[in-house]
N, C-alpha and C positions, 0 to 999 in steps of 0.2 A: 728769571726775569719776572716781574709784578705784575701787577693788572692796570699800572701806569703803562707801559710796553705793549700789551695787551690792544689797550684803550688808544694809543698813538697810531699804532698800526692799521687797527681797523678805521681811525680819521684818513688817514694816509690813502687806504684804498677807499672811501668813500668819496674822498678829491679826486682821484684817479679817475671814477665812475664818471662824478660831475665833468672834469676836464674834457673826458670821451664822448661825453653826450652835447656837450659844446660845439667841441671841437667837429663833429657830426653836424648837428645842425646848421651849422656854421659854413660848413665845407670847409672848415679847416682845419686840413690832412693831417700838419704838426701838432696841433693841439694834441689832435683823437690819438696823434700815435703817444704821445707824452705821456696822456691819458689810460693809455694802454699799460706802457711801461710801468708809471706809478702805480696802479694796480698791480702788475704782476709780482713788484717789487715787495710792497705792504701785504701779497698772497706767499710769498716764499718765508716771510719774515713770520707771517702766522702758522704756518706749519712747523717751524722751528720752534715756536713756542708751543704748538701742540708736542712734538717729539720732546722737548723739556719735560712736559707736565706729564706723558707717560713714565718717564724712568723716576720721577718725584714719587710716585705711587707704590 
């Protein structure tokens, strides 16, 4: 994967971020947890692009 994938990802969790700090603010529950999840989602997705770019080495 490229540094497009890369660059998506890390958008992905930095919406995640904003969604959770909203949704917190907010008091709202579903947001933060949404929030959560998109994060964790765009954090799995970038350790699989790190374990890529290990074996590319």
């Amino acid at each position: 994967m490229g540094l497009d994938d890369k660059i998506d990802n890390k958008a992905e969790e930095l919406a995640g971020k904003v969604k959770k700090g909203v949704g917190k603010a907010t008091g709202d529950e579903e947001l933060e947890t949404e929030g959560r999840v998109d994060k964790a989602k765009a954090n799995v997705k970038q350790a699989g692009e790190k374990i890529k770019d290990a074996f590319k080495s």
